[in-house]
OpenMM code with the backbone's topology and positions (N, CA, C; nanometers):
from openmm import Vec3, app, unit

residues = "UNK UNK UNK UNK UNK UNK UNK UNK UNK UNK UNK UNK UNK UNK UNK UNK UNK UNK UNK UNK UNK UNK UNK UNK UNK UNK UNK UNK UNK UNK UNK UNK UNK UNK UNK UNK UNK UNK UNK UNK UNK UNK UNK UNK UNK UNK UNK UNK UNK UNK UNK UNK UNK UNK UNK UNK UNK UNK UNK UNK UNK UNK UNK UNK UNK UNK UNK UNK UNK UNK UNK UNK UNK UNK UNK UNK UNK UNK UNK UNK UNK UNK UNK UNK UNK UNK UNK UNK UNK UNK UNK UNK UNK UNK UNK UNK UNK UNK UNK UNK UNK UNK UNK UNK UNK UNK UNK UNK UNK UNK UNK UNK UNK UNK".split()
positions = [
    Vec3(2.3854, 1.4768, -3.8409),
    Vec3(2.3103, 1.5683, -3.7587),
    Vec3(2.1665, 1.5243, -3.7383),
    Vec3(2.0826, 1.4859, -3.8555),
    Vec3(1.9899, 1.4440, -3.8194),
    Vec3(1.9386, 1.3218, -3.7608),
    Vec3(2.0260, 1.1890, -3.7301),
    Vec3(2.0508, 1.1037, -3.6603),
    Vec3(2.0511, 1.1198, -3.5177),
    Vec3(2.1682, 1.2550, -3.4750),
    Vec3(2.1730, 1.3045, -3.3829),
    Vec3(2.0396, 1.3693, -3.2661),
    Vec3(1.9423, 1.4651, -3.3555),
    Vec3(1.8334, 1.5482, -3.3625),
    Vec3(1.7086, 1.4648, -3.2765),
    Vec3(1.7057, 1.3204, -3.4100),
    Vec3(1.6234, 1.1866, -3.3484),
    Vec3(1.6737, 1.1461, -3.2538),
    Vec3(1.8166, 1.1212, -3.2155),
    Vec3(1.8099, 1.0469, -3.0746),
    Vec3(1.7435, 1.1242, -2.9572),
    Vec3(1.7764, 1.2474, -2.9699),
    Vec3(1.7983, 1.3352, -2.8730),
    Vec3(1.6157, 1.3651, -2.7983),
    Vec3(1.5564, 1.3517, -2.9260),
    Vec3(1.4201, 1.3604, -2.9433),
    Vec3(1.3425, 1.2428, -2.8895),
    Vec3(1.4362, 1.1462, -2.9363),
    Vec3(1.3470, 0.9760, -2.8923),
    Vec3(1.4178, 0.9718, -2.7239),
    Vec3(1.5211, 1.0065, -2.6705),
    Vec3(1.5650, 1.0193, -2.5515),
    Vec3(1.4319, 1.0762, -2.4382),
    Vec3(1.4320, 1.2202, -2.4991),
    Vec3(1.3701, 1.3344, -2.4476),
    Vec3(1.2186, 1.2448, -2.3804),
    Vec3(1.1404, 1.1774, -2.4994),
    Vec3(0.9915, 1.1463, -2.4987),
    Vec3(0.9952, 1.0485, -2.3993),
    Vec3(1.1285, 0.9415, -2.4016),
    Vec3(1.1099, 0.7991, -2.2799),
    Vec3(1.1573, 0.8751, -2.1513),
    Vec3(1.2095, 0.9824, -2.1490),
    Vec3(1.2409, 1.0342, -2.0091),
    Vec3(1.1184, 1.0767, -1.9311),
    Vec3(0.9846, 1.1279, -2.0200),
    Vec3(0.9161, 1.2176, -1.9954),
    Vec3(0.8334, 1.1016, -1.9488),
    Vec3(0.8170, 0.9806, -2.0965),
    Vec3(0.6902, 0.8974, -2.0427),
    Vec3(0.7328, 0.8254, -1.9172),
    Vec3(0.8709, 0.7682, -1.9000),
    Vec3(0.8885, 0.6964, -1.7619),
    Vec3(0.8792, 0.8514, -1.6476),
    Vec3(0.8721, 0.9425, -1.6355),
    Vec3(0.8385, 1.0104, -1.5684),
    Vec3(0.6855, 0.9891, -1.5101),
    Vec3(0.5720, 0.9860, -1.5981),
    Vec3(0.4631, 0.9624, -1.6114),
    Vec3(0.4625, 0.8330, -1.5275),
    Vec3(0.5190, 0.7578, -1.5410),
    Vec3(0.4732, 0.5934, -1.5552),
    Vec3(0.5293, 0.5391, -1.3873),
    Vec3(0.5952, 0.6571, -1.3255),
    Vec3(0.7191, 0.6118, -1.2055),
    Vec3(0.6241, 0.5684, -1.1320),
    Vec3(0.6215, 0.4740, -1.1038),
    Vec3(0.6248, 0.3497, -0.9718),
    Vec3(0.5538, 0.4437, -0.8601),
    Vec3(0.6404, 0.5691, -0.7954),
    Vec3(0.6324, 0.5867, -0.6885),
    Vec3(0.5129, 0.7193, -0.7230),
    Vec3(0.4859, 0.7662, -0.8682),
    Vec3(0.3902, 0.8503, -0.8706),
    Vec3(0.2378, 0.8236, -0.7954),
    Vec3(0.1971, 0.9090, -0.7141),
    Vec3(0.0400, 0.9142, -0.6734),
    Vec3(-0.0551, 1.0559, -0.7135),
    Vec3(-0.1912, 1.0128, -0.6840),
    Vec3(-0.2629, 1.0791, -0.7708),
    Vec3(-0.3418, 1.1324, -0.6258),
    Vec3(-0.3659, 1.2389, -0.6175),
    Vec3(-0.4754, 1.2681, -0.4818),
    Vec3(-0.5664, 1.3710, -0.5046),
    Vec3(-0.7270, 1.3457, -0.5183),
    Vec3(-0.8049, 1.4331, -0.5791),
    Vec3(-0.8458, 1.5186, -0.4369),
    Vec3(-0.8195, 1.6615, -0.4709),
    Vec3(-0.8406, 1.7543, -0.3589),
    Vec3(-0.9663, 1.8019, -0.3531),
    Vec3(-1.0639, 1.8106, -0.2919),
    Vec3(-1.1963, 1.8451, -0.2977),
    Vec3(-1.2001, 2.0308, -0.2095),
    Vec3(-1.2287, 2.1204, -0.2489),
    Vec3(-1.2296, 2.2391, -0.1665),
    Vec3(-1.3397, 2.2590, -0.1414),
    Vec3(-1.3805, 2.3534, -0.0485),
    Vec3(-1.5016, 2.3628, 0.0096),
    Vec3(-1.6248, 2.2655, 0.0529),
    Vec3(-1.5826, 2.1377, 0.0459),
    Vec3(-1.7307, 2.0187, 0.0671),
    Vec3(-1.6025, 1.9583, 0.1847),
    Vec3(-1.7166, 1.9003, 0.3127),
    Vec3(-1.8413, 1.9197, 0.3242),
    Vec3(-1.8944, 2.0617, 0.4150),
    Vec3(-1.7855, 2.1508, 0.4160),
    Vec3(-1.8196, 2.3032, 0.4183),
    Vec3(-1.7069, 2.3582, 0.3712),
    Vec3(-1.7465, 2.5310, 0.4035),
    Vec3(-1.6835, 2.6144, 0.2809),
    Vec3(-1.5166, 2.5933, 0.3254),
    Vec3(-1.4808, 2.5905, 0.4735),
    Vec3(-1.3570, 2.5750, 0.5071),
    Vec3(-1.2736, 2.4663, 0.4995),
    Vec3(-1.3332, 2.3921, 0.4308),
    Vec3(-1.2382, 2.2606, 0.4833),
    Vec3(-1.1995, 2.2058, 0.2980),
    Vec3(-1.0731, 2.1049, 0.3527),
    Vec3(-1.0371, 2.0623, 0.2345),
    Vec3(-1.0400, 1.8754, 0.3045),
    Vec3(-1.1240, 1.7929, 0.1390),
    Vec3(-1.1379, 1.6433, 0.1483),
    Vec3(-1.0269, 1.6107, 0.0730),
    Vec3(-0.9475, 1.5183, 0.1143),
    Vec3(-0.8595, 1.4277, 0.0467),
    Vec3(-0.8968, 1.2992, -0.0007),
    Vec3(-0.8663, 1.2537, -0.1139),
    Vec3(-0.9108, 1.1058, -0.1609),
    Vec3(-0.8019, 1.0315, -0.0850),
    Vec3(-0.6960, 1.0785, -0.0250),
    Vec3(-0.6189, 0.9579, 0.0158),
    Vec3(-0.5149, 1.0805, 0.1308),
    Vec3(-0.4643, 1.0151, 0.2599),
    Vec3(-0.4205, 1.0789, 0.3569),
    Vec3(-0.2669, 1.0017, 0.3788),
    Vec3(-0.2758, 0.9234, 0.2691),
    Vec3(-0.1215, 0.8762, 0.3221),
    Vec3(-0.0863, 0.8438, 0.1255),
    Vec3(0.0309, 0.9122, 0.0857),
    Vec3(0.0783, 0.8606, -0.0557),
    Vec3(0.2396, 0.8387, -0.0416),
    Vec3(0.2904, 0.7574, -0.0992),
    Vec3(0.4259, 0.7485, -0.1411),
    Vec3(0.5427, 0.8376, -0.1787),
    Vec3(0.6570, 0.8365, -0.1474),
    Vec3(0.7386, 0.9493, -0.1598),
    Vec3(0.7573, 0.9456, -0.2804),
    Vec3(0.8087, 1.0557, -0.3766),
    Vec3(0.8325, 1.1181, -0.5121),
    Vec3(0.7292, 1.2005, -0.5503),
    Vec3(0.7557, 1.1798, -0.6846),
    Vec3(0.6546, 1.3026, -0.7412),
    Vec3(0.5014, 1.2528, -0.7593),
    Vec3(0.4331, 1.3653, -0.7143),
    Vec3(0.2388, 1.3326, -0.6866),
    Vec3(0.1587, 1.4473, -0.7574),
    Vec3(0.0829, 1.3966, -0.7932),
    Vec3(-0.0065, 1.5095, -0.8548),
    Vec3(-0.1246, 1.4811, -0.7594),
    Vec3(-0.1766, 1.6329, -0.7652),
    Vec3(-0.2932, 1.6790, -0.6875),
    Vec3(-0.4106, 1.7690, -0.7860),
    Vec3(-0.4977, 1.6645, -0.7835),
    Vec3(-0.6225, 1.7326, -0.8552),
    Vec3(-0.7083, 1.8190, -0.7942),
    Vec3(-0.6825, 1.9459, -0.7964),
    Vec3(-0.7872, 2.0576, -0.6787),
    Vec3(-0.9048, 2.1048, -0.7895),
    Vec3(-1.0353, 2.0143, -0.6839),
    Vec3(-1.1023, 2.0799, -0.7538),
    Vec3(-1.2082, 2.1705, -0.6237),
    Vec3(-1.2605, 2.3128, -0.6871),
    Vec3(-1.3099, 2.3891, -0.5835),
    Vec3(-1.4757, 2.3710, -0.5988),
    Vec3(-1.5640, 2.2804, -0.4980),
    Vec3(-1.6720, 2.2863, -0.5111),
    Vec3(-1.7480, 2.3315, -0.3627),
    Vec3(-1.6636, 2.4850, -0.3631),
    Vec3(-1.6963, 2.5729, -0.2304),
    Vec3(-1.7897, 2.6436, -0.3248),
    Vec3(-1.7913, 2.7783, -0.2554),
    Vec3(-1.8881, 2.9090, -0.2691),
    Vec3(-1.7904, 3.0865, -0.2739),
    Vec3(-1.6505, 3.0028, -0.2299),
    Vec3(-1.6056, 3.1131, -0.2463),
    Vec3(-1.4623, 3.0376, -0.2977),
    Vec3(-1.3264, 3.1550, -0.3230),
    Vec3(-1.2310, 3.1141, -0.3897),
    Vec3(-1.1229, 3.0503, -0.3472),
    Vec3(-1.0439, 2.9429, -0.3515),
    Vec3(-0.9925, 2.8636, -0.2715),
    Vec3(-0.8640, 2.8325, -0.3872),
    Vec3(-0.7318, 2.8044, -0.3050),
    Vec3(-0.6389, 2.7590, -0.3738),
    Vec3(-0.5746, 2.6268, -0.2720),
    Vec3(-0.4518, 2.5792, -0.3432),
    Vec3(-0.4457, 2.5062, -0.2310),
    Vec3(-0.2526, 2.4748, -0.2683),
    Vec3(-0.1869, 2.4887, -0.1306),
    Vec3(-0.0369, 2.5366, -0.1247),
    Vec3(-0.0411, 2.3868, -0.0332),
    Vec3(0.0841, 2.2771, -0.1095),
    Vec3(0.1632, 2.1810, -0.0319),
    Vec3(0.3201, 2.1633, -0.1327),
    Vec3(0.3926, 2.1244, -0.0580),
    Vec3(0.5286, 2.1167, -0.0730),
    Vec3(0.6015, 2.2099, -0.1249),
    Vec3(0.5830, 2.3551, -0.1172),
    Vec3(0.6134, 2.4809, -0.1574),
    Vec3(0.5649, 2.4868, -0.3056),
    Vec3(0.5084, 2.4499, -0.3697),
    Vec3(0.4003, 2.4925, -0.4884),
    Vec3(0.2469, 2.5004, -0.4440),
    Vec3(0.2084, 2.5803, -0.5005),
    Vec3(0.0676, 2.6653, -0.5191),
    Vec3(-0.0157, 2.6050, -0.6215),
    Vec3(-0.1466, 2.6269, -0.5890),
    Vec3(-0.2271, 2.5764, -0.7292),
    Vec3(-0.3210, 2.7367, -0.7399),
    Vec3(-0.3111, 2.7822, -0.8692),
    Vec3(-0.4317, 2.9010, -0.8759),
    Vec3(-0.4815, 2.9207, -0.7951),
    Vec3(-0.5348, 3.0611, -0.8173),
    Vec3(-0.7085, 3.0880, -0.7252),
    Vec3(-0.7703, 3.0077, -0.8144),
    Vec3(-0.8838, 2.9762, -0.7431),
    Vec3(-0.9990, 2.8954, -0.8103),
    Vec3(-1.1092, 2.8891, -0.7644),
    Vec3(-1.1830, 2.9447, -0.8681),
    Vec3(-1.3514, 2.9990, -0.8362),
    Vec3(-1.4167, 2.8743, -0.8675),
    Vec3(-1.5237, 2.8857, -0.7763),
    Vec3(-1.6793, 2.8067, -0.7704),
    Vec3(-1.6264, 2.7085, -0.8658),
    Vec3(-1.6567, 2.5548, -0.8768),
    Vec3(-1.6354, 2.5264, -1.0210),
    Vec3(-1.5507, 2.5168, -1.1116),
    Vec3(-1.3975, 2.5438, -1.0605),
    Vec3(-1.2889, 2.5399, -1.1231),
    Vec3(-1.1907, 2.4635, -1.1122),
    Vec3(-1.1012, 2.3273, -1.1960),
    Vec3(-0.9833, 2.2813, -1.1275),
    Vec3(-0.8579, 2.3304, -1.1671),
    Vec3(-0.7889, 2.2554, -1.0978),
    Vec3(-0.6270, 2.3173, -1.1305),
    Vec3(-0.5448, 2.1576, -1.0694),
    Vec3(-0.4566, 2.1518, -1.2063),
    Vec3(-0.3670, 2.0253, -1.1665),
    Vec3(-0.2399, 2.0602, -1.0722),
    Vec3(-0.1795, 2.0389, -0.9832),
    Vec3(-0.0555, 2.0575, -0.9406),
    Vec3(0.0560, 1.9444, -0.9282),
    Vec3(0.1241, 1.9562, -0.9423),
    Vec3(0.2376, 1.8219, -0.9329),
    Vec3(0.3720, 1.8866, -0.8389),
    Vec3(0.3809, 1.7860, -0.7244),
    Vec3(0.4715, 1.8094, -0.6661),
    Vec3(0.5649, 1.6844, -0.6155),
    Vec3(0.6727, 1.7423, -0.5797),
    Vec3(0.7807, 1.6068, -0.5385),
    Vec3(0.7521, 1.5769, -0.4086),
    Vec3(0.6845, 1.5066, -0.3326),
    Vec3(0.7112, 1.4632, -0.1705),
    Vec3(0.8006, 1.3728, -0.1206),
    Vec3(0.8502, 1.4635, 0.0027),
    Vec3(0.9706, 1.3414, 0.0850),
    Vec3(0.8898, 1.2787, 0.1461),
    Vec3(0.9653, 1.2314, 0.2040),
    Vec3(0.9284, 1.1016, 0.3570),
    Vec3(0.9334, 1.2234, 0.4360),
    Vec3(0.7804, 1.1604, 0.5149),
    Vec3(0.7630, 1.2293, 0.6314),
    Vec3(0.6235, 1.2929, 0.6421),
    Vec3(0.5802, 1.4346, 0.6576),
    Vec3(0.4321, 1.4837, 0.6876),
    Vec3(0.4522, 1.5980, 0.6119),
    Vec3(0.3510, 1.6172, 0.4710),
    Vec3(0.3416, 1.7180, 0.4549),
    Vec3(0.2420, 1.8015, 0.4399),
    Vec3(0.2552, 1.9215, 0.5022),
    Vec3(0.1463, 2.0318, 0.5400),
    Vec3(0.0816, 2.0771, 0.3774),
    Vec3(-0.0898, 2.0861, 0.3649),
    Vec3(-0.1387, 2.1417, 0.3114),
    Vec3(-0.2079, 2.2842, 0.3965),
    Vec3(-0.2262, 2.3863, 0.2640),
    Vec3(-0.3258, 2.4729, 0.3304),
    Vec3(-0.3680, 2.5512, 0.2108),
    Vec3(-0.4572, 2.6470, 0.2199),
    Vec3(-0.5523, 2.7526, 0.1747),
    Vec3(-0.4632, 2.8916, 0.1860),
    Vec3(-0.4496, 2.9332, 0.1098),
    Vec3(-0.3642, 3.0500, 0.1135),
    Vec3(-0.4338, 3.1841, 0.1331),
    Vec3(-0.5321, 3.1648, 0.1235),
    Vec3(-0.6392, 3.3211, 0.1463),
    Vec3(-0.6453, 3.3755, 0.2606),
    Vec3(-0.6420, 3.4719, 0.2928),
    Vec3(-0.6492, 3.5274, 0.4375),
    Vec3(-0.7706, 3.4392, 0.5044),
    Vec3(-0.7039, 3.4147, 0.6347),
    Vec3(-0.8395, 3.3546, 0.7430),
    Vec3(-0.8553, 3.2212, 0.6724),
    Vec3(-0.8838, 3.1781, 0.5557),
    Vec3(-0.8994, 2.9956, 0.5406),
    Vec3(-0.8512, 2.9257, 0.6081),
    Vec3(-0.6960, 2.9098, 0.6336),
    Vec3(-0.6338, 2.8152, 0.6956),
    Vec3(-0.6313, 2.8106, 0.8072),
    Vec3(-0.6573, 2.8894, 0.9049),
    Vec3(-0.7364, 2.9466, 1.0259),
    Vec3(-0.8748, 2.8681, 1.0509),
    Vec3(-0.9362, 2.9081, 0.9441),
    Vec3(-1.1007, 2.8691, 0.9867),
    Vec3(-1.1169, 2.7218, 0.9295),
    Vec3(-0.9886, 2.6153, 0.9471),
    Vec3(-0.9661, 2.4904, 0.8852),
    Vec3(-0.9473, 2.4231, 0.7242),
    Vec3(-0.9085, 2.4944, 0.6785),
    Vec3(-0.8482, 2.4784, 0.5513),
    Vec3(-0.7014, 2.4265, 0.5130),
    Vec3(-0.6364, 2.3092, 0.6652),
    Vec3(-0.5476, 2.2936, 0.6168),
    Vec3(-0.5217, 2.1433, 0.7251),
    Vec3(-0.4247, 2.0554, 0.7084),
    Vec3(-0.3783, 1.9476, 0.7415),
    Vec3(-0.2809, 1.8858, 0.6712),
    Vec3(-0.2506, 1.7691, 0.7229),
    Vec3(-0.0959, 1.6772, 0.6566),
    Vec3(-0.1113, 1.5626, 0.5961),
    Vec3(-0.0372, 1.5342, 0.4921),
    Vec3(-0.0560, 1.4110, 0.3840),
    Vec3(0.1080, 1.3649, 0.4746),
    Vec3(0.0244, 1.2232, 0.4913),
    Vec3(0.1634, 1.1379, 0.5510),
    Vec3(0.2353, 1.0554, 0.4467),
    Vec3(0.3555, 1.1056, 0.4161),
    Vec3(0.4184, 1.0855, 0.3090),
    Vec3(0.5253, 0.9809, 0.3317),
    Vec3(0.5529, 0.8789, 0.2611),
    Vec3(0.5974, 0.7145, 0.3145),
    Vec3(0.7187, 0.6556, 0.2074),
] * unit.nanometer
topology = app.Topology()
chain = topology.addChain("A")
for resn in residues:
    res = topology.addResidue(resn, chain)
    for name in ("N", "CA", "C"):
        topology.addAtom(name, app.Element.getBySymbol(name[0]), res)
């Protein structure tokens, strides 16, 4: 049993770290509110298909979240980040601001996904 316990355990950790480590993972730091309160900066406008993490960080004036590939990242005040990780296909995918009126008053666009 306890032979068993360890594999299962040493399995578990290389699934997780080659998860971490995948080839096709990208990293895209989300900037909210700069260089005004409505808009969102991307470090990169085109990433690779699979799973991506998105670093939102909010250096607006008011509270901003930020919704792509049907996951959400927190509200997030003045000064606050929030990690999100999502899977992207091939193709264009829509970001936006989930607050009433943001995505409206430009709080939103497409990561071209490859």
């Amino acid at each position: 049993r306890m032979r068993l316990t360890i594999g299962v355990a040493v399995a578990g950790l290389t699934l997780a770290a080659s998860a971490l480590a995948a080839p096709n993972a990208s990293t895209v730091t989300v900037t909210a509110g700069k260089p005004s309160e409505l808009k969102f900066t991307l470090s990169k406008m085109s990433v690779a298909a699979g799973v991506g993490t998105c670093r939102v960080t909010n250096k607006g004036k008011s509270t901003h979240d930020f919704k792509i590939a049907g996951k959400k990242s927190a509200m997030l005040r003045p000064g606050k980040t929030a990690v999100l990780v999502v899977t992207l296909k091939k193709g264009k995918a829509a970001y936006l601001c989930t607050l009433p009126g943001h995505a409206a008053g430009g709080m939103k666009g497409t990561l071209t996904v490859k």
